[in-house]
ZADO-1210 file (C-alpha; in nm, 4 decimals, padded with zeros to 6 digits):
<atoms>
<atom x="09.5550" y="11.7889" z="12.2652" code="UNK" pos="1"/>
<atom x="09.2736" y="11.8481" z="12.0406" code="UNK" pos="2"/>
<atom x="09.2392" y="12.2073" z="11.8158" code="UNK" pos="3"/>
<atom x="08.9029" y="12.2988" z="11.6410" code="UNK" pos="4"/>
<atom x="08.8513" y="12.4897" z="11.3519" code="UNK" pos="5"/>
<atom x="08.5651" y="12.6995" z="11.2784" code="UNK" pos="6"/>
<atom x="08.4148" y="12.8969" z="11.0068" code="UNK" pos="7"/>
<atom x="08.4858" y="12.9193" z="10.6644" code="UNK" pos="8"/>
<atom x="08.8500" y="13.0048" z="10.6796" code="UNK" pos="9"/>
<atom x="09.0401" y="13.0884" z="10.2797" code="UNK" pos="10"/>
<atom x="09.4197" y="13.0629" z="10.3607" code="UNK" pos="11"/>
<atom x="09.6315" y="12.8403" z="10.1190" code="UNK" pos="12"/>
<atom x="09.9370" y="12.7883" z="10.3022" code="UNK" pos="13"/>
<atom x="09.8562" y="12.4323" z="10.3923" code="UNK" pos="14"/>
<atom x="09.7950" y="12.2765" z="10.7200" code="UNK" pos="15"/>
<atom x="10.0466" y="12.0999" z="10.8802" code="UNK" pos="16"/>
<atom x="09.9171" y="11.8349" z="11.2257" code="UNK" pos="17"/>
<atom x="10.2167" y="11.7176" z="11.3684" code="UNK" pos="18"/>
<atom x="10.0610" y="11.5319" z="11.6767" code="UNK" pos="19"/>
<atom x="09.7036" y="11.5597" z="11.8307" code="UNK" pos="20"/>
<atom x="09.3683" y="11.6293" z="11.7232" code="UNK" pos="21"/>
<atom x="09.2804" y="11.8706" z="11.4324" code="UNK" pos="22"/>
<atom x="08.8848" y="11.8789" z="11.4340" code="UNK" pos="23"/>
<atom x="08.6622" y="12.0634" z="11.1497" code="UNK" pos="24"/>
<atom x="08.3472" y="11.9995" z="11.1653" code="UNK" pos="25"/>
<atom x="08.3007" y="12.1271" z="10.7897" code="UNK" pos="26"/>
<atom x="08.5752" y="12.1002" z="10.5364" code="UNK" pos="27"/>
<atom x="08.5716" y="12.5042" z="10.4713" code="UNK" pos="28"/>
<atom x="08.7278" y="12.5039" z="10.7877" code="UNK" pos="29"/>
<atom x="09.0683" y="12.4103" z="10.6651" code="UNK" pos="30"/>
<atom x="09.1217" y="12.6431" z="10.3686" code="UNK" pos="31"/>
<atom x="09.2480" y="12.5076" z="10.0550" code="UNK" pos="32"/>
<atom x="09.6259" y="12.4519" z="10.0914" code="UNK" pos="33"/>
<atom x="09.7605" y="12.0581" z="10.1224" code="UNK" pos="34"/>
<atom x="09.7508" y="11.9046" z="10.4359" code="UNK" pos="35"/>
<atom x="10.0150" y="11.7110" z="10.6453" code="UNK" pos="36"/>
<atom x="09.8734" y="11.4998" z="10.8838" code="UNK" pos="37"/>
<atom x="10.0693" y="11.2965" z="11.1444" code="UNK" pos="38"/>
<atom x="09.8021" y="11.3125" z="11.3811" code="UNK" pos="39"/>
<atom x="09.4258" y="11.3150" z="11.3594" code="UNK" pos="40"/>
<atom x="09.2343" y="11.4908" z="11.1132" code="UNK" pos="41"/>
<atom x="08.8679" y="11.4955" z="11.2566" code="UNK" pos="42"/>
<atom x="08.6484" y="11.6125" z="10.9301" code="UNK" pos="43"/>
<atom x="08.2465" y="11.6415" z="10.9965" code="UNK" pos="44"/>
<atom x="08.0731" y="11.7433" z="10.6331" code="UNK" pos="45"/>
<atom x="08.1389" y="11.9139" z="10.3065" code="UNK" pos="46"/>
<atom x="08.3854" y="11.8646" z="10.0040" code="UNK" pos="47"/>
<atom x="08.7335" y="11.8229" z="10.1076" code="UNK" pos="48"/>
<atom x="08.9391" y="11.9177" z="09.8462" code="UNK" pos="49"/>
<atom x="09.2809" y="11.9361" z="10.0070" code="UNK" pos="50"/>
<atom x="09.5166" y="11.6770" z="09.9242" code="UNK" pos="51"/>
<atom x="09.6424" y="11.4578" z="10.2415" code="UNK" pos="52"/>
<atom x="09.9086" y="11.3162" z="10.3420" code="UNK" pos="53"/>
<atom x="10.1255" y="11.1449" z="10.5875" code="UNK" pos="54"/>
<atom x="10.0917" y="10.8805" z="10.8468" code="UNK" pos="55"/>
<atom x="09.8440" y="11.0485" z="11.0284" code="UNK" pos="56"/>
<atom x="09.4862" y="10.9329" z="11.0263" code="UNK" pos="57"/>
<atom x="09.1532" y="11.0746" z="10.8875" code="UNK" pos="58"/>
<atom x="08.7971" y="11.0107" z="11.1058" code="UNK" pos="59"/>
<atom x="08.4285" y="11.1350" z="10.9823" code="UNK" pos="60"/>
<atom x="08.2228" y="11.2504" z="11.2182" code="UNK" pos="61"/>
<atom x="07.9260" y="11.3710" z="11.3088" code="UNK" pos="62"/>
<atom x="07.5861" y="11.2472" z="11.0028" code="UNK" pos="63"/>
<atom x="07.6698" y="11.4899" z="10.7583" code="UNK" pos="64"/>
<atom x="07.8242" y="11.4010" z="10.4239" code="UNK" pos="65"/>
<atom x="08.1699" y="11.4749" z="10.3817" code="UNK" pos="66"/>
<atom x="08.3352" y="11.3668" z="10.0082" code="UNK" pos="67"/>
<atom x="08.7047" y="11.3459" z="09.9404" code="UNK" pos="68"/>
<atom x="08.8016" y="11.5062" z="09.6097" code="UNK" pos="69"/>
<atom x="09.2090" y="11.5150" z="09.6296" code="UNK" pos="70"/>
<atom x="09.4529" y="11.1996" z="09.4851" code="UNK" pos="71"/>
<atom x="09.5802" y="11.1010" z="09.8638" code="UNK" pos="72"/>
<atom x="09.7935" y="10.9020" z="10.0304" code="UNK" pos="73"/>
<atom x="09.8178" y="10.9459" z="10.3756" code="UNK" pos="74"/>
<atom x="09.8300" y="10.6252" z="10.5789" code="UNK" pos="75"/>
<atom x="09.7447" y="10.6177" z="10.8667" code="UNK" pos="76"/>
<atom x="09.3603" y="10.4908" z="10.7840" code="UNK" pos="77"/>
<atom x="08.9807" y="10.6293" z="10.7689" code="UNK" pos="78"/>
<atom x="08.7305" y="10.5655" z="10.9943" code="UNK" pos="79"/>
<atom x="08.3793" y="10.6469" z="10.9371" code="UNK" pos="80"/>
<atom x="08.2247" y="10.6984" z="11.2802" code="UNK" pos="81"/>
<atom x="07.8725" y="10.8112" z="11.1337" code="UNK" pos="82"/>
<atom x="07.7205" y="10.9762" z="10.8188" code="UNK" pos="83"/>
<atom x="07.8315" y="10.8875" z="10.4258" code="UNK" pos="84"/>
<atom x="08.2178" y="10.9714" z="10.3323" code="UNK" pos="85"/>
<atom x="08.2217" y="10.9770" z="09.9035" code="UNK" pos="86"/>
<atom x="08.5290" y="10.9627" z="09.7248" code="UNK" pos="87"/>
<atom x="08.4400" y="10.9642" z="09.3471" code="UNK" pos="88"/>
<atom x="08.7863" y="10.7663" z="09.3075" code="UNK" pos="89"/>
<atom x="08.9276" y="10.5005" z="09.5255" code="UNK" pos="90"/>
<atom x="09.2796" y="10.7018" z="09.5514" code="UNK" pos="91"/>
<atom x="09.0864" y="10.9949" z="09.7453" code="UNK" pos="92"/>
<atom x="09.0842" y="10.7267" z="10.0531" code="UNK" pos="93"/>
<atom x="09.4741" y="10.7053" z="10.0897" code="UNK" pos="94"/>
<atom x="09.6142" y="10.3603" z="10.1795" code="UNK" pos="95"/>
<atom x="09.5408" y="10.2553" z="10.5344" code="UNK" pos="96"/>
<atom x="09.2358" y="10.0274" z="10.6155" code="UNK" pos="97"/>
<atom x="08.8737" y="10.1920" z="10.6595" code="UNK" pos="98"/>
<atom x="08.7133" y="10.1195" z="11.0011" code="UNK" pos="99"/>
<atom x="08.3263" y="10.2200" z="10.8342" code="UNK" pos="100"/>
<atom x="08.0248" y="10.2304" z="11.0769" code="UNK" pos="101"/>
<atom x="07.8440" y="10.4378" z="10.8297" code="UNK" pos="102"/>
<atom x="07.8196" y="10.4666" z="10.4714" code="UNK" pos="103"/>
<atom x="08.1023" y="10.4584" z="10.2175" code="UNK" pos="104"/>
<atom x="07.9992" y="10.5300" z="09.8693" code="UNK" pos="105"/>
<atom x="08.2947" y="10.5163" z="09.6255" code="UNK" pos="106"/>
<atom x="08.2843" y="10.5630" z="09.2476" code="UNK" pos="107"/>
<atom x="08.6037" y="10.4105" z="09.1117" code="UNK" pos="108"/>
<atom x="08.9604" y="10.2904" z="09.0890" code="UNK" pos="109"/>
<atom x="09.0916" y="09.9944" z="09.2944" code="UNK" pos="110"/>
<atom x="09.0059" y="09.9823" z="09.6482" code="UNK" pos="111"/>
<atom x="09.2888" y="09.8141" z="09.7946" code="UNK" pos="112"/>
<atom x="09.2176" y="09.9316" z="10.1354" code="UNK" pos="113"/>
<atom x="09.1025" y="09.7004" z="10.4015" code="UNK" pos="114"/>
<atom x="08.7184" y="09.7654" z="10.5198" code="UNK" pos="115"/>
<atom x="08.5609" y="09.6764" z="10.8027" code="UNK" pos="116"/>
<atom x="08.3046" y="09.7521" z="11.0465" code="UNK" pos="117"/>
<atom x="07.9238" y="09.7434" z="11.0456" code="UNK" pos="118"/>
<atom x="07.8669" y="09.9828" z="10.7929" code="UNK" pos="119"/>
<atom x="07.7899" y="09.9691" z="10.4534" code="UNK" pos="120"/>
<atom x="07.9386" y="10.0265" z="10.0998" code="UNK" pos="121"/>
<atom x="07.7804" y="10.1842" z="09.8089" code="UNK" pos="122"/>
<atom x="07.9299" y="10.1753" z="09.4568" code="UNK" pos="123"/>
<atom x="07.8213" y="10.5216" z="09.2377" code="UNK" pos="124"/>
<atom x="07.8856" y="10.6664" z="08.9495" code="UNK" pos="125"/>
<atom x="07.9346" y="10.4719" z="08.5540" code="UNK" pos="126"/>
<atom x="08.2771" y="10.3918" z="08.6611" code="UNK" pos="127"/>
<atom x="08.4537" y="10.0297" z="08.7244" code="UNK" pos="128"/>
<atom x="08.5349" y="09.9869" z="09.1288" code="UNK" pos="129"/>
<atom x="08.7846" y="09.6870" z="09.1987" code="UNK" pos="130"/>
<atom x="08.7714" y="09.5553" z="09.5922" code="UNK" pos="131"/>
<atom x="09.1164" y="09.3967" z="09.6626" code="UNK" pos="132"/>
<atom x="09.1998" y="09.4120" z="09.9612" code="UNK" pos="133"/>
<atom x="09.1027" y="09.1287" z="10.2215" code="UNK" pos="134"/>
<atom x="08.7661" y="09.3162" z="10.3731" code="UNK" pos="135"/>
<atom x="08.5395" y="09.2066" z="10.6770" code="UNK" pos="136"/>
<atom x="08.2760" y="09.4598" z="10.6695" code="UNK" pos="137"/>
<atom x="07.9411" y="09.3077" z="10.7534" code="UNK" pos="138"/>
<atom x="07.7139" y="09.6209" z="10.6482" code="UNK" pos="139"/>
<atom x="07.6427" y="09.5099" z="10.2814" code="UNK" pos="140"/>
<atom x="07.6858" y="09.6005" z="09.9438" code="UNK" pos="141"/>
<atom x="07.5107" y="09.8160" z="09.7099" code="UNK" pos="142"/>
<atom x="07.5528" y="09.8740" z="09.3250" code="UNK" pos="143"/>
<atom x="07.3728" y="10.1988" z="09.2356" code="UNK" pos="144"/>
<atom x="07.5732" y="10.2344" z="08.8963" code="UNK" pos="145"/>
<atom x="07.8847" y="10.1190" z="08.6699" code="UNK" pos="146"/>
<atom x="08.0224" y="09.7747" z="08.7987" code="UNK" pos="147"/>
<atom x="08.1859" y="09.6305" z="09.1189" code="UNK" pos="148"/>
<atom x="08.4736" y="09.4121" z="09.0633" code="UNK" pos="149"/>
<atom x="08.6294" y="09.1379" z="09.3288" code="UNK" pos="150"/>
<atom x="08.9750" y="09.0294" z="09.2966" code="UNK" pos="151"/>
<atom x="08.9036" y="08.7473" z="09.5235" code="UNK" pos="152"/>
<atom x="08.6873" y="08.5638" z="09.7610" code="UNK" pos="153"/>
<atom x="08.7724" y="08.7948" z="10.0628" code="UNK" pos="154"/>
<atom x="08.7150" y="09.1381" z="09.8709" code="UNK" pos="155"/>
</atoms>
């Protein structure tokens, strides 16, 4: 089933999404407390400061901006289904592949994820990004600051 969180909700006790569909269509939504996701965690704008983590997966929605501030690693994957997802540091993105048909803009660390998809990738910030994992994305590339590494042809 699918639950949906509204308002700006302040408990710290964590969230815990053992199956299903947890949708928030702004991060306040979802307090402050660490999150444990083995199902779907459906996020629509805002600054997501909650660390994540399990097997479950994390989607964007909606063309709002939502950035990822918290050192995760959950696994179960991202997809971007619209709008720009920032993560100032590569590790905010977990380690499952990113299905992107928006805009990704990340600032730095090592992306190891896989991306693909039609959307695009934007590197921010004065930072070094490294792409290593083996990507497909067709959306293109831009460098708005610091410097983009490759680790190898397919990055």
């Amino acid at each position: 089933g699918e639950l949906t969180l509204g308002g700006d909700n302040t408990y710290s006790g964590g969230t815990t999404i053992t199956g299903g569909t947890l949708r928030a269509d702004h991060a306040d939504s979802l307090g402050t407390g660490a999150i444990a996701n083995s199902g779907v965690l459906q996020v629509g704008e805002g600054e997501l400061e909650n660390t994540l983590s399990g097997t479950g997966s994390l989607v964007k929605i909606g063309t709002g901006e939502l950035t990822l501030n918290g050192d995760n690693d959950y696994s179960g994957g991202t997809t971007i289904d619209d709008g720009v997802l920032i993560a100032d540091n590569a590790d905010s993105l977990g380690t499952g592949a990113v299905a992107n048909s928006g805009v990704l803009q990340v600032g730095e660390g090592e992306l190891e994820n896989t991306l693909s998809g039609s959307g695009s990738l934007v590197k921010t910030g004065t930072g070094e990004l490294t792409l290593s994992g083996d990507n497909t994305y067709s959306g293109g590339t831009t460098i708005s600051g610091g410097t983009l590494t490759v680790d190898h042809a397919d990055s």
